[in-house]
N, C-alpha and C positions, 0 to 999 in steps of 0.2 A: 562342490560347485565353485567358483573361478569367480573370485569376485570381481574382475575387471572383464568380464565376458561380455559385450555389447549387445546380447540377443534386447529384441525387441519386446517391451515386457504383458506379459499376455493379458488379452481382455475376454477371451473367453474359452470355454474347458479343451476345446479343440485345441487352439494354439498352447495350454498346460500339458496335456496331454503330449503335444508335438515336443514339448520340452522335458516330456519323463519322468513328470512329477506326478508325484503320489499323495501329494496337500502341499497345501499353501500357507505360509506363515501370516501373512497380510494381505485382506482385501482391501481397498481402497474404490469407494465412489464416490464420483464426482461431478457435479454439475453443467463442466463444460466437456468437449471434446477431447480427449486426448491426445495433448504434443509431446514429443518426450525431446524436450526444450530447454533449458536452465529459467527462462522467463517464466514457467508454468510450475507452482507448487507441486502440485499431485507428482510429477515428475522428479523434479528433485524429490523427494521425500521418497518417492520408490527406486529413484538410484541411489539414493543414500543408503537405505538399509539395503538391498542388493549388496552393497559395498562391504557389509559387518556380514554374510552370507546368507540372509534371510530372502524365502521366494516372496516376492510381494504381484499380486494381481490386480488390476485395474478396472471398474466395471466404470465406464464413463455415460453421462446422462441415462442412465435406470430409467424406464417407464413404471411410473409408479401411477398410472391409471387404472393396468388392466389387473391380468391373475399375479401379476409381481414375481412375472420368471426371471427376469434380470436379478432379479436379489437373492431368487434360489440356486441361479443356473450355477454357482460355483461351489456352492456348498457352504461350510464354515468353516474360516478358519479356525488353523491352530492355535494360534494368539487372541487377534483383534482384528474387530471393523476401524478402518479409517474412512472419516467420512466430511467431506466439505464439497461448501456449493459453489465453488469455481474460483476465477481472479476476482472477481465483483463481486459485493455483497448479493443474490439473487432480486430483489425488490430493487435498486438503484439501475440493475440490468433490467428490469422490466419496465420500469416507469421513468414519464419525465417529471420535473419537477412540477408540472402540471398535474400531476399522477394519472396523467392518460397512459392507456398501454403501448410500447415501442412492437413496431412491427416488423424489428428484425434484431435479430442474438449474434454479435460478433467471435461469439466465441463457438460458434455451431458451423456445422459446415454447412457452407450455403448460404451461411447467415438466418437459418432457418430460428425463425420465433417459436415460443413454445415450449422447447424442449426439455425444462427443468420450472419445478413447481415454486411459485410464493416462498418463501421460508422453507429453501431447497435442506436448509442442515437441519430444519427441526423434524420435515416429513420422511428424509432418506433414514434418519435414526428412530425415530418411531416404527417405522416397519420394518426395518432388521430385528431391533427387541421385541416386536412382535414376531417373527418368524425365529430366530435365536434368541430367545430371553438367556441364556447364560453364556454369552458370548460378550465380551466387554465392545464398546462401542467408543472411542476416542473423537472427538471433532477437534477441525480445525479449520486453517483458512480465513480470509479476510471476515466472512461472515460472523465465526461462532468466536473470532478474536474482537472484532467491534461490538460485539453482543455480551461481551461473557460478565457484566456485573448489570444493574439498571439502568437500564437505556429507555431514550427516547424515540419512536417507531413515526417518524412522519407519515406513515399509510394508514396506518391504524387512529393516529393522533392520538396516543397515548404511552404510558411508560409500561415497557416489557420490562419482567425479571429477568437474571442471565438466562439465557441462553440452555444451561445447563436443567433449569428447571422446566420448560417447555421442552425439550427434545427429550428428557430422560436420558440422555449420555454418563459412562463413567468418568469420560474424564475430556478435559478441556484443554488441546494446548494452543496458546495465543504467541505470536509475533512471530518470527523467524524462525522454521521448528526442528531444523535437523541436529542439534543439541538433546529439546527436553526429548525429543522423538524417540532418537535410539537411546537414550540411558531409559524410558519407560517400558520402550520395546523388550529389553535386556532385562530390566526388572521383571515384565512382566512373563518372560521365560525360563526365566531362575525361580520363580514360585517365589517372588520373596514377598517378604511382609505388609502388610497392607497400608502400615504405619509408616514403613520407608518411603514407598511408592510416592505416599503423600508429600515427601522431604524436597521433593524433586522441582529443581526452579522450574518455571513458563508455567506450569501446571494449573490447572483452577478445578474442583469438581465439589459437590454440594454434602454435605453429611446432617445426620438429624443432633436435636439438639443446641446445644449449649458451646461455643469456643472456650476453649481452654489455656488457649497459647496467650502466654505470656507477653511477647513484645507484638502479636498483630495489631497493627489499626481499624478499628471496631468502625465502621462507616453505619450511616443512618439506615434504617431496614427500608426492603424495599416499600413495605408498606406504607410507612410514615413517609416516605415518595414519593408516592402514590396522595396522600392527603396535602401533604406540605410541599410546593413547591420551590418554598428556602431550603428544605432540608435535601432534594433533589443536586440543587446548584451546589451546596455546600459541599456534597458526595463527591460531588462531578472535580473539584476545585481540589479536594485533597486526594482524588484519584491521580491527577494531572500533575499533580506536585513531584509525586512517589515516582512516576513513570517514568520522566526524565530526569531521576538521578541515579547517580552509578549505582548505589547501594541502596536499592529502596527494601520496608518491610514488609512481609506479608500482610495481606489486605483481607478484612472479615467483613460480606455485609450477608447481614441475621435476612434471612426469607421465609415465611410460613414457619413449622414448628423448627428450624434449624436455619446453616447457613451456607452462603457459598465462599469458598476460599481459594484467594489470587496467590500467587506462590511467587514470590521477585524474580525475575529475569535472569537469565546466564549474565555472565560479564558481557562487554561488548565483543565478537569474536576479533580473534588476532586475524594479522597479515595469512599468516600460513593456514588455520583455518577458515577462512574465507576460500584460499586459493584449493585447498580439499572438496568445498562445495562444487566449485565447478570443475573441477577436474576427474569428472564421472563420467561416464561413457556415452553420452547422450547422443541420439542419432540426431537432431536437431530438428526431426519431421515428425508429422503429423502419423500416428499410428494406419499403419497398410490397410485398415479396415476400411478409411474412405475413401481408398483407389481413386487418389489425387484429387477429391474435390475439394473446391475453394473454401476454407475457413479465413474470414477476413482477421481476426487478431491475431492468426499466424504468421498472413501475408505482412500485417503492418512492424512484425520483430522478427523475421527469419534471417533479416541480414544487420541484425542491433547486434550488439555488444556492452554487456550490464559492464562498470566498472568500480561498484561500492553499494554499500546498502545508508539507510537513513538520511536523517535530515534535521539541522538544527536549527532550522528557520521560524518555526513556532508558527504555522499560520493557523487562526482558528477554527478557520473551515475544515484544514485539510484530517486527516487521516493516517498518515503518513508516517509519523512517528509515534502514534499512539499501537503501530504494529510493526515497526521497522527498527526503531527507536529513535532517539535522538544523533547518538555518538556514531560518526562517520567509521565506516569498517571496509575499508578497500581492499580490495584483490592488488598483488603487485604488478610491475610492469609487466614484469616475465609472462604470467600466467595469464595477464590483459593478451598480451602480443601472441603467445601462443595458439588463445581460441583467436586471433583475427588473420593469422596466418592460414589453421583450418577451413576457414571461411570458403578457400580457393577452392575446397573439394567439395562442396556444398551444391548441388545442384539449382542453375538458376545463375547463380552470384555471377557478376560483370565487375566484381573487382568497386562496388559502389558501397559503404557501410551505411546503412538509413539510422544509427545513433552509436555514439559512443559517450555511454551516459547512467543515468540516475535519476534518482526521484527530481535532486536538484544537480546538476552535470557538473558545473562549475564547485565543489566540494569536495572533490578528489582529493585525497590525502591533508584533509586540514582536519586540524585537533588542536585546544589549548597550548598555550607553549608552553603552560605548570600542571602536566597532568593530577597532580596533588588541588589543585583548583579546582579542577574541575571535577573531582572525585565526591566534593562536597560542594559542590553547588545547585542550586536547586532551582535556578532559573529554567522555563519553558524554552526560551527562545535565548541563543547567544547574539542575535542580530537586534531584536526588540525589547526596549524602544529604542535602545541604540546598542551597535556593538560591543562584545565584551573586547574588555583591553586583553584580555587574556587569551584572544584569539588569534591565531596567525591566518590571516589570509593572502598570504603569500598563493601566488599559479604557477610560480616556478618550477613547483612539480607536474605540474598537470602540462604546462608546453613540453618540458621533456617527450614528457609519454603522445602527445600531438607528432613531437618530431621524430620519436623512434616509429609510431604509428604510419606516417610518409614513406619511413623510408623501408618498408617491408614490400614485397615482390609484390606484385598483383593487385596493389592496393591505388585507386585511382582518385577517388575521396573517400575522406570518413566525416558524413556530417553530424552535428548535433540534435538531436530533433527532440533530448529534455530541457524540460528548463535550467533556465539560469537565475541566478539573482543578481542582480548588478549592483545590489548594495555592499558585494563581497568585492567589488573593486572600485565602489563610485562612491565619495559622498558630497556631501553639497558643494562642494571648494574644488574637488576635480578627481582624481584620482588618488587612492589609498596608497598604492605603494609601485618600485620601479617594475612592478612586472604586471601592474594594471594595465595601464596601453597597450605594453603588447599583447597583452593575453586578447584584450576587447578586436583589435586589431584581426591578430588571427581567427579569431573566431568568426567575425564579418567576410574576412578576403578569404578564408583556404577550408572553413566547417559550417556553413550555409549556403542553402542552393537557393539562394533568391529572394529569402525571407526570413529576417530574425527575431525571431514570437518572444515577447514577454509578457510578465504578468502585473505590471501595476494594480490591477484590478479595481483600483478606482480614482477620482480623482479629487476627493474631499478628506482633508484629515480626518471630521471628526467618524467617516465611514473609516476609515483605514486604520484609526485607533481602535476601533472596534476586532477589523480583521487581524490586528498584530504585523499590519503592514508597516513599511516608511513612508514618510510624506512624499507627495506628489512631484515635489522639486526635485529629486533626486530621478524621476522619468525624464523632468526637462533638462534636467545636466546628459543624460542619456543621448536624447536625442542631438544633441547638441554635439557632442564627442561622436557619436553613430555619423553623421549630415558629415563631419569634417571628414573623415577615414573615408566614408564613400566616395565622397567630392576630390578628392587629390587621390584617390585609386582609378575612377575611372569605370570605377563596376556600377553594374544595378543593382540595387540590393533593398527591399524596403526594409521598414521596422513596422510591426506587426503588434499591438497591446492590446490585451487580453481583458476584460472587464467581467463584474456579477454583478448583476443585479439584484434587488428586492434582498440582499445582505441584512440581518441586521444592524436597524438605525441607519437606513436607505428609505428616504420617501423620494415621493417624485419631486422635491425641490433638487435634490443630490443628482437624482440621475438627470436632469433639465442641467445641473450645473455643470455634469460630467459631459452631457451632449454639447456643451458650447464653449467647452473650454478650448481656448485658441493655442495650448499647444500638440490639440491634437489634430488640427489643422493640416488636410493634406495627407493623411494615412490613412491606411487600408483599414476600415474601420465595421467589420461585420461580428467581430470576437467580442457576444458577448452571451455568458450565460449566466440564465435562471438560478440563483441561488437555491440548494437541494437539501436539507438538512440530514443528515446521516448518522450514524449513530456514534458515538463518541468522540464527539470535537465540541468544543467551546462555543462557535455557531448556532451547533443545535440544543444546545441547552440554552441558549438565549433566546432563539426563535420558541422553544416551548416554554420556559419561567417568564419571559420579558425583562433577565436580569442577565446580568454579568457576573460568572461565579465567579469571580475573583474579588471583587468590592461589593456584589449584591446593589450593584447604583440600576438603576430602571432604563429600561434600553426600548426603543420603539423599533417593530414590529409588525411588517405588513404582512398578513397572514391570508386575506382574500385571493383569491387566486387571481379573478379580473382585474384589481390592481397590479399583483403581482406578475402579468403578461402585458399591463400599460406599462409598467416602470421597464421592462424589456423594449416592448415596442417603441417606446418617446424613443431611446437612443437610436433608432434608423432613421427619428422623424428631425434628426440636428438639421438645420440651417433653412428646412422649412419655416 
């Protein structure tokens, strides 16, 4: 078979069959629709091993109501189940922070609600080992990656163990997986030994027993977790440590008669393996089974362009690097310019690109300027509480790739529509460095169509210390430099900030001070959301200990749900 063959990759025995096959190396189910998109996991991950010549099948959203023929119609594979419950952890896609139920799935066609169960990665793997008990079962994805040591379950209000020990899976891969993926794949086809297997970075899976390894980091059981909510935070704080450094060690936390174990991370990947990720034959659409019906998170990234993976920002809420990592890992120009050249053949495209971007946009190609620095460093955040000196935040590269990106045929704009951080070109005194103004400049006049979102998120230090944000002055320098570039360009353009609420160490004195702060004065001001606690961010171990795992100091805590819909509601009610 032809590893660069573009067939469409099958979802069910008809379309296998059409393709000649006699088994299938990999099934893969998954919670959302199937795009075969570079934006969508499931997809990379079955054009990747496609690429090493492995058949991989795809059963997307399983009814796991009825007799559970979705999960027999293929059979078993030769290998393994792959199994994850979509882009969203499944529970965050269901509920609001309210934890009322959303009455519609972005990731479904039609936007149809519904489609995929609560704790989509513990139910789709329980019923495979129930129907194939000797068939190995691998998760991954946002879900069983945020899940996979002791977490805090804001639905449940309480702490789940990983992951692994609710689902019964073999095995666990976390963050970015087309690395541990196929070297477990390959392992797992060469028969080799069960003790290698284990060797293999991203990995996590549970054995009974006693650890034996010499240098693991022995973390507090989940049990004592579960009793002691210092010992929870303390877990949470030396997880966080390890994660964002280049070289962390395996991680041991003991559960019931045994334990589960984290396996460090690949390196960060290089320039040219970045650029092999997307350079797999993705049709860019939704699988022909929905004969064209609307999937809204298709519709909102069919004309994006990813340009890097992670994020050094440190914010506590987010998520973001606790599965992407920290250390910025860019595609180069070449291979950016390549997929936005394709674009023209893309049905639909008017030559408009709706982002060229990332978690954080503006992070393109920055990295310490002492890679040896940053090798041992063991900071969260390179921005908080204030910049490393070690950092270049030069955009010099990033206008490059702006202006090679102009000057490609059919290309009419490419806007930005991820975030930015402005503290990578702003600080309190004016601009960082000689490619700050232009970069903010361009970005205003030639990569925004009308509106440029950011995210101060709040406007009280002692909340924003909290989030591993910058002070609030560093918005009004913002605005200040945004108001002058508009005003001597001529355009309309607003500035757009972004706010949560009910964060903790947010009472209603903060959001009252946030609603009246006069330099918000005159901006489009309806961007604000409910603070959601999710499972492995520093947030949500604060909203459940009422501490800060880093100092263990006492943090308040609105946890009522009616307050926490006033502390939303006061901010529409500014100037009343």
């Amino acid at each position: 078979m032809s590893s660069d063959k573009a067939y469409m990759i099958p979802t069910s025995i008809k379309e296998v069959k059409t393709l000649g096959w006699d088994y299938i190396d990999v099934i893969l189910f998954t919670g959302d629709a199937f795009i075969d998109h570079p934006s969508f996991g499931t997809a990379v991950i079955a054009r990747w091993l496609q690429k090493f010549g492995y058949r991989v099948a795809v059963v997307p959203q399983p009814n796991w109501r009825d007799d559970l023929r979705d999960f027999r119609k293929l059979g078993a594979p030769r290998l393994y189940f792959g199994v994850n419950a979509g882009a969203m952890d499944s529970m965050v896609n269901h509920y609001t922070a309210a934890k009322r139920l959303r009455s519609d799935d972005a990731y479904t066609p039609e936007g149809r609600a519904g489609q995929r169960p609560d704790y989509a990665v513990t139910v789709y793997t329980k019923i495979l080992k129930q129907l194939w008990p000797e068939v190995p079962v691998v998760i991954g994805g946002i879900e069983a990656s945020l899940r996979r040591v002791t977490h805090y379950d804001y639905w449940q209000d309480a702490l789940k163990p990983s992951i692994l020990i609710d689902s019964g899976a073999d095995w666990l891969c976390y963050g970015m997986g087309e690395r541990p993926m196929i070297e477990l794949t390959k392992a797992i086809e060469a028969g080799r030994n069960i003790n290698d297997i284990r060797k293999i970075p991203q990995l996590g899976f549970y054995m009974d027993g006693k650890c034996r390894l010499k240098d693991a980091v022995i973390l507090n059981s989940y049990e004592r977790c579960c009793k002691d909510k210092v010992a929870f935070a303390e877990n949470f704080h030396v997880i966080e440590t390890y994660a964002n450094m280049m070289h962390p060690p395996v991680l041991v936390e003991p559960v019931g008669n045994g334990y589960v174990q984290i396996n460090p991370t690949f390196p960060p990947a290089s320039q040219s393996e970045m650029d092999s990720f997307w350079d797999l034959p993705f049709t860019k659409l939704p699988h022909p089974r929905y004969k064209g019906k609307h999937i809204p998170a298709f519709e909102m990234i069919k004309f994006s362009v990813n340009t890097h993976r992670g994020c050094f920002g440190g914010c506590n809420f987010c998520t973001i690097a606790a599965h992407q990592g920290k250390f910025i890992q860019e595609r180069s120009e070449e291979s950016i310019l390549k997929e936005i050249k394709g674009l023209n053949d893309l049905p639909g495209f008017a030559g408009n690109i709706s982002d060229v971007g990332a978690p954080t946009a503006n992070m393109y190609g920055m990295h310490g300027k002492d890679p040896e620095l940053c090798g041992k460093c063991r900071r969260k955040s390179c921005l908080f509480p204030s910049p490393c000196k070690n950092m270049d935040r030069s955009h010099a590269r990033l206008l490059k790739l702006y202006e090679q990106i102009a000057a490609v045929k059919g290309i009419r704009h490419a806007y930005i529509g991820s975030g930015i951080r402005y503290d990578l070109f702003l600080d309190e005194k004016g601009f960082v460095d000689e490619t700050s103004y232009p970069y903010l400049k361009e970005l205003i006049l030639e990569h925004t169509s009308g509106r440029l979102k950011v995210a101060p998120e709040h406007t009280e230090d002692s909340v924003l210390k909290l989030m591993a944000k910058p002070s609030f002055k560093l918005f009004e320098r913002l605005r200040i430099e945004f108001d002058n570039i508009v005003r001597s360009s001529g355009r309309k353009c607003e500035l757009v900030p972004y706010f949560i609420s009910a964060h903790p160490g947010c009472g209603m004195r903060e959001m009252r001070n946030l609603a009246s702060n006069p330099a918000l004065r005159g901006l489009y001001m309806d961007q604000v959301q409910d603070f959601t606690p999710t499972p492995m961010t520093t947030s949500s171990v604060m909203f459940y200990t009422g501490l800060d795992p880093k100092g263990l100091q006492k943090v308040f805590v609105e946890r009522d749900l009616k307050k926490k819909k006033e502390q939303k509601s006061f901010f529409f009610r500014r100037g009343k």
